[in-house]
N, C-alpha and C positions, 0 to 999 in steps of 0.2 A: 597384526598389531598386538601388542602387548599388552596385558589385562591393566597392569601396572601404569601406564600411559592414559587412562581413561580416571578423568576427574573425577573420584566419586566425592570428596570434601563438598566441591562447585556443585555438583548435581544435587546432594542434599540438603543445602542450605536453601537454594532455592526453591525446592519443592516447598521446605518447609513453609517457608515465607509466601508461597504461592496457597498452599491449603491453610496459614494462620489468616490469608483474606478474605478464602470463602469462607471457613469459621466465623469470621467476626461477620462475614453478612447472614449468617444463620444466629449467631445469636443475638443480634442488635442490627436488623437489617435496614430501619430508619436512621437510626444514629449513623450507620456506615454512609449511608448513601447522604444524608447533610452535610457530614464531616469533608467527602468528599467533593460536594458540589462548592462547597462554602472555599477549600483548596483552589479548584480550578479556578473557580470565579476571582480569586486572587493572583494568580499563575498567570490569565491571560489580561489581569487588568495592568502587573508589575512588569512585566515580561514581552507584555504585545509590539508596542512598539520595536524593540529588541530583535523580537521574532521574525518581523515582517522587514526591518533593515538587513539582517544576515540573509534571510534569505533570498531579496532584490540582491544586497552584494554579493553573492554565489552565482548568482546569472552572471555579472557583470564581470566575476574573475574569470567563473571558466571558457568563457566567448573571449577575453582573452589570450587566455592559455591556448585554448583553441587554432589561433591562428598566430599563436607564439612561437620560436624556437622551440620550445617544450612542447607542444603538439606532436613533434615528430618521434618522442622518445617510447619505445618499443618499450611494450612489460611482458618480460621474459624471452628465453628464446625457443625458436621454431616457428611453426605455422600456427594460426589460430585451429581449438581445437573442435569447431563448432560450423558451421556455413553461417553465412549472416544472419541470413533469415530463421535459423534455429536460433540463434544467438540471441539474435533482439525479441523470437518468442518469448525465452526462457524468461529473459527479462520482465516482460510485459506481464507473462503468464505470474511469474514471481512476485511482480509488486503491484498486480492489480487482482484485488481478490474478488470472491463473485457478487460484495457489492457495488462493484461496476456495471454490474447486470441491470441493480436497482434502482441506480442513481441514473444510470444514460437515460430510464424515462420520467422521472421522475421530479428530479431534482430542482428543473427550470420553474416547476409548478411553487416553491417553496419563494422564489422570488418573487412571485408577483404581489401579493401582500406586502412581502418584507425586503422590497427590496434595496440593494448599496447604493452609494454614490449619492445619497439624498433624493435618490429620485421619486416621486410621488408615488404611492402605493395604487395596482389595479389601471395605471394608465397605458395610453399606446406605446411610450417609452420602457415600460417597467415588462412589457412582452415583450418588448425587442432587445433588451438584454438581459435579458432571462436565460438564453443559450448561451448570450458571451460570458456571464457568467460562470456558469456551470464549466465552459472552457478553460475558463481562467483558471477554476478550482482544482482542474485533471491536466492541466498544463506544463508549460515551460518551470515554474517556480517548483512543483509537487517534483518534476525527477530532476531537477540540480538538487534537492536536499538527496535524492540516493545515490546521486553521481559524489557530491562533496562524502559522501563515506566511501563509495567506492574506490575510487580514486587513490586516494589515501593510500588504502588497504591494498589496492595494487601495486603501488610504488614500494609500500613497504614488504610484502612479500617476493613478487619478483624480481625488481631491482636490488632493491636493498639486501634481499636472500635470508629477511631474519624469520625465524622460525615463530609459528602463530597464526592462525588468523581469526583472531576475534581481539576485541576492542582492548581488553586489557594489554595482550602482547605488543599490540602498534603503540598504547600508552607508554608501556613499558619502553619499548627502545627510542621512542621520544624523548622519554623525560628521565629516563634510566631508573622510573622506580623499580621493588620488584613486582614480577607479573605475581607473585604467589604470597603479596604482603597485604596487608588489611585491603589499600587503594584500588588493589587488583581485582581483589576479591569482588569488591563492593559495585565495582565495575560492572564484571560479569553476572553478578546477581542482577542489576539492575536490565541489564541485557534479557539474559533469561525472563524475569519476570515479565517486562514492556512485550515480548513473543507470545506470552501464554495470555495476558493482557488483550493487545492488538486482535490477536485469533482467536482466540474463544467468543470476544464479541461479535467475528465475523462468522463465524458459525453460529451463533445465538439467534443474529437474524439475519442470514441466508436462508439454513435450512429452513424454518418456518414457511418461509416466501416459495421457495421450491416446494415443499411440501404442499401450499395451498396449489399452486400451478399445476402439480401432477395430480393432484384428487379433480381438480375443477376438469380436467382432461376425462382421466377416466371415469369422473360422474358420482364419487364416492367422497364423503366427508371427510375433513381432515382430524388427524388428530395425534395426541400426545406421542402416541406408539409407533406414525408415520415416522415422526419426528426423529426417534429412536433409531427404524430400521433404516433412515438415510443418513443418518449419522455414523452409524455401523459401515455403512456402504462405501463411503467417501473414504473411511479411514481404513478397508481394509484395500482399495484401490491407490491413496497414497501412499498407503505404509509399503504395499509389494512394489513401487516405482520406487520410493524411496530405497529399498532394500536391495531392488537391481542395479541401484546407479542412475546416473546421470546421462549416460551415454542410450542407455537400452530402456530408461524409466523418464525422467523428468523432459529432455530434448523431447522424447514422441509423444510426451503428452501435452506439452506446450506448443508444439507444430501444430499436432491434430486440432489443439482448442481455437490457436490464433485462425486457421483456416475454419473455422466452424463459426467462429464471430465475425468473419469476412464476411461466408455463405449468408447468415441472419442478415448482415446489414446492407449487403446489395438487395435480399427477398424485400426488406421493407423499402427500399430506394426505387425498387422495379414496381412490386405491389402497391406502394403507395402514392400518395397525390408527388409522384417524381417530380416536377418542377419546383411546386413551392418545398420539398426539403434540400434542394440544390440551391433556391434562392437565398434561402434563411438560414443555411449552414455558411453560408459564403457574406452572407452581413454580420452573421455571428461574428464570424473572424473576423470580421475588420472592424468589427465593431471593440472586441478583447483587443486587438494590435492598438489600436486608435488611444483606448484608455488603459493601457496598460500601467505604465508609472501610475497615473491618479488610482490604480484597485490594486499595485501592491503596496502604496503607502496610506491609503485611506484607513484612517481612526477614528474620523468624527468626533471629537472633540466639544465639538460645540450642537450641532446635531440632537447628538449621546442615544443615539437609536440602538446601537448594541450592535448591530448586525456585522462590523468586522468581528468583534469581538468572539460572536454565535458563531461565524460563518469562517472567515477567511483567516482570524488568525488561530480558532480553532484546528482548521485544515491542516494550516500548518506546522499546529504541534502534533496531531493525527498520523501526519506523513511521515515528521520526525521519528513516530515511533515504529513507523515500516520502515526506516531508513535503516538500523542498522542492519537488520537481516536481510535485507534487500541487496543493500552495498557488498554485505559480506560475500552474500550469493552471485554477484554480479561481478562481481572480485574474484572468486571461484574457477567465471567460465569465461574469463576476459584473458588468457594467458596467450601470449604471441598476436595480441592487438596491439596498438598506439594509443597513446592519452588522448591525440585529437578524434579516433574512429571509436574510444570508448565517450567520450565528450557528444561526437553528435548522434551516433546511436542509443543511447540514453536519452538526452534531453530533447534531441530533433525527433527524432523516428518514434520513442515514445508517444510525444507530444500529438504528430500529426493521425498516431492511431485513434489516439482520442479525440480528438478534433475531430475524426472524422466518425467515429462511432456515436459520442455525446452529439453530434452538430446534428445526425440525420435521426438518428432515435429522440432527439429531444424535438428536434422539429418535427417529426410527425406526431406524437402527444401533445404539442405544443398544436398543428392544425385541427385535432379533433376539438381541440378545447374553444378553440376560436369559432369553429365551426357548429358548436351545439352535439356533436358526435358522444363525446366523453366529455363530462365535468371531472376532471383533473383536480382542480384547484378545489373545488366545491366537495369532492370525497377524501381529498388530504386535510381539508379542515376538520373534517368528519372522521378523521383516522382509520380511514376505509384507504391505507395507501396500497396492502398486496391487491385489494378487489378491483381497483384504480386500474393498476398494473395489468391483470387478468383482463378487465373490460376494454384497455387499449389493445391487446393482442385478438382476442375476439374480435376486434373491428376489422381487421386484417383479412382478403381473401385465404383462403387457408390456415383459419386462426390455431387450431389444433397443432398444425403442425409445429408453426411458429413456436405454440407454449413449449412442445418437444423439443426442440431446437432451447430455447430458452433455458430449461430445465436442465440439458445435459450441458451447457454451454457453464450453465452457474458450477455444477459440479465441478468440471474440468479447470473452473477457476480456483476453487475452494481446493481441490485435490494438488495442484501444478502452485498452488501459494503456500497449502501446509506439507508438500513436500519440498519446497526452497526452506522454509524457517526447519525443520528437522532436519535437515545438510547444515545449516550455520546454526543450529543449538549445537550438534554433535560435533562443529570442529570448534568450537567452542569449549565444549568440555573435551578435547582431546588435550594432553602437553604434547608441548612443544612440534606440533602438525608441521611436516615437511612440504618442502614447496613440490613433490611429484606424490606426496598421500595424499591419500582421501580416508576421512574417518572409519572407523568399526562401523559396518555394514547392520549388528545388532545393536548397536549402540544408535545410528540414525534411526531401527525398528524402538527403540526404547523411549525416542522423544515423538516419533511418531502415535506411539498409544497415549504418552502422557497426556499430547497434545487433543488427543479423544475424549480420555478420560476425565478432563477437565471441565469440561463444554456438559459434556453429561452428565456431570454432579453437580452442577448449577442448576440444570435445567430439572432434575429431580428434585432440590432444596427448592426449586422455584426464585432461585435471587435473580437480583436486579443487575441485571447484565450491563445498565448503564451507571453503576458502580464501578465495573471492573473496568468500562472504558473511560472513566472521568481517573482513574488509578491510574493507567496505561499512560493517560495526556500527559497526568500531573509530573510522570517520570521522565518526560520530554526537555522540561526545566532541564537538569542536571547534566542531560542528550546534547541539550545545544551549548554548553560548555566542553563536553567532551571532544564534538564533532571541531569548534573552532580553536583546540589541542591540535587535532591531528592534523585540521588542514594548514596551521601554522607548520606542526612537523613536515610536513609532507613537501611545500613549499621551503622549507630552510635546505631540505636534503635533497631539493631537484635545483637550486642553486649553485649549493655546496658540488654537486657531482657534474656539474656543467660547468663550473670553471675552469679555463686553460691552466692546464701542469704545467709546473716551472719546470 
């Protein structure tokens, strides 16, 4: 590739815009952070509704494209480059970062105080859907928004054969602006930043969490410098997958991770009270299917508990903002599939991994809590939630190894997520990306370090990480105009090229 081909204009505006953030949270780091909450709180109060319609109608388009005439239509030609099961890793691996590690135990425990659907706080009911919940949140709704980008961006790169893959480009041949005029621009800045956004916060409090896991292991206090040399670790283990490819780097690190969060969550399904997490994982579900309309349109209204608002329509401007690197990425490795085998490998196959990971991780923290074992609920009020975390795996025969399992499992998630977002920054900042290239190899090493070095000069200034992710939300607004651009484009030109020639 040609030095010439590599956006540096695009890469430096964004930097900039990304270090004038944490700037203003070192110099006015209250002000930043009200400015910003007082944003969102706006954003989801103007917008929620909106929010939570598009993305119920995203379920509903693409089930039925799905089983449409258009399900059948092939993006690009050949053979898929990937086996399935590497396939829906990457995916998985790609848009679920290692706070899924956090939340599978976690998470149910936040609902029983507060919980949806008006249901009375601390009662028999507010435990029993405490899991469907949590399902609902990592569900069917969370990857139709990466499939509604993905999709898109398939159609428009291999079908369509235009040159691009990043948001600006599919706007561009949508709407015919140009990709390199203000619109364009402003695009891809906004891209860029929601990445550095999204990921920094998930490295902000990952590692932390890992960090306390593997001191509690080896018996050694945690601290700042932990923090440091596993931040060090993670980015110099994605940057070299990132830097080998996708074939030889990202596919074996997301095989390896997917089959190690298998291993964990049969050890706890085997090791632990086995029956009641098969019981409670399976009312879960039917419990999320059963109410499903009522928890993707609930607002409360009248209520005014806040709790979509905190919880569900938050999620889903959250998602929004792993959507487009996600899609992009997923767009990537989708080459020689069908719209209907990219359709249920994303939204099905995703879905039932988590369903199955949240159901039985949730339901065993979910039995110790019940059972007087771990107070859950009682040490997340207490903002004791990594010791929570640690105290539930300790319960475990072979708690040690568990935390080990756990600890290398969040890496693998962290390293196989910031190595998908450094593959869609860098084809992002590449022009005009062909449909058989792949970005400059140091140009993916380039967004790889940025992506490091970010995280780590936060956490030296000490700013408020939940600054950069209430920024990251706020930029989802603007996401979900974009998003329902392409998928009007995307839908006019699978029309357009499916009608019979005269």
């Amino acid at each position: 590739m040609e030095k010439k081909r590599i956006d540096k204009l695009l890469i430096g505006v964004s930097l900039v815009v990304v270090l004038a953030v944490v700037a203003s949270l070192v110099v006015a780091p209250e002000a930043s952070e009200n400015a910003a909450n007082l944003l969102f709180s706006g954003i989801t109060t103007v917008f929620g509704s909106v929010n939570l319609l598009f993305t119920f109608g995203g379920i509903l388009l693409l089930m039925g494209l799905c089983f449409s005439k258009y399900g059948k239509i092939k993006l690009g030609e050949g053979k898929p480059e990937f086996s399935t099961f590497k396939w829906v890793a990457m995916m998985m691996s790609c848009g679920l970062g290692s706070a899924t590690c956090y939340w599978a135990f976690l998470e149910w425990a936040y609902y029983i105080d507060t919980p949806g659907l008006s249901i009375a706080p601390a009662t028999q009911q507010a435990y029993e859907m405490s899991v469907s919940y949590t399902m609902f949140h990592w569900g069917f709704s969370a990857w139709t928004l990466y499939a509604l980008v993905a999709l898109p961006m398939c159609y428009h790169f291999y079908v369509r054969k235009n040159n691009g893959l990043s948001l600006s480009a599919i706007i561009s041949s949508i709407t015919g602006i140009r990709q390199n005029g203000i619109i364009g621009r402003i695009v891809d800045i906004i891209f860029i930043f929601i990445c550095f956004g999204a990921l920094s916060i998930t490295l902000g409090v990952s590692v932390p969490l890992v960090t306390d896991v593997l001191c509690s292991v080896i018996g050694i206090e945690s601290s700042f410098w932990m923090n440091i040399v596993i931040i060090l670790l993670l980015s110099a283990i994605y940057s070299f997958s990132s830097y080998i490819g996708i074939q030889k780097g990202m596919s074996k690190l997301s095989d390896m991770n997917v089959k190690l969060v298998i291993v964990f969550t049969i050890g706890v399904l085997v090791l632990g009270p086995t029956f009641f997490l098969i019981d409670n994982t399976t009312q879960s579900l039917g419990l999320m299917l059963q109410n499903f309309v009522h928890m993707s349109t609930f607002t409360d209204p009248i209520g005014k508990s806040g709790f979509p608002q905190t919880w569900t329509i938050f999620y889903w401007f959250y998602w929004i903002t792993y959507a487009p690197f996600t899609g992009i990425f997923i767009a990537k490795v989708s080459k020689g599939r069908t719209i209907r085998s990219v359709i249920i490998n994303t939204i099905i196959s995703g879905s039932i991994g988590c369903f199955l990971y949240f159901g039985i991780l949730g339901s065993f923290s979910l039995h110790q809590q019940v059972n007087g074992i771990v107070d859950m609920v009682g040490m997340l009020a207490e903002g004791q939630d990594t010791a929570a975390i640690i105290e539930m795996m300790r319960s475990l025969p072979f708690g040690a190894v568990f935390m080990v399992l756990f600890c290398i499992s969040s890496l693998l998630f962290l390293a196989t997520t910031l190595d998908g977002a450094a593959m869609t920054m860098a084809t992002t900042s590449t022009i005009g990306l062909k449909n058989d290239e792949d970005p400059n190899p140091f140009l993916r090493l380039f967004w790889c370090v940025m992506l490091a070095v970010v995280p780590l000069a936060m956490i030296l200034i000490n700013a408020s990480l939940d600054t950069i992710k209430t920024c990251a939300v706020v930029t989802a607004a603007p996401l979900l105009f974009i998003m329902g651009l392409m998928i009007y484009g995307w839908l006019k030109w699978m029309v357009a090229d499916q009608k019979p020639k005269s």
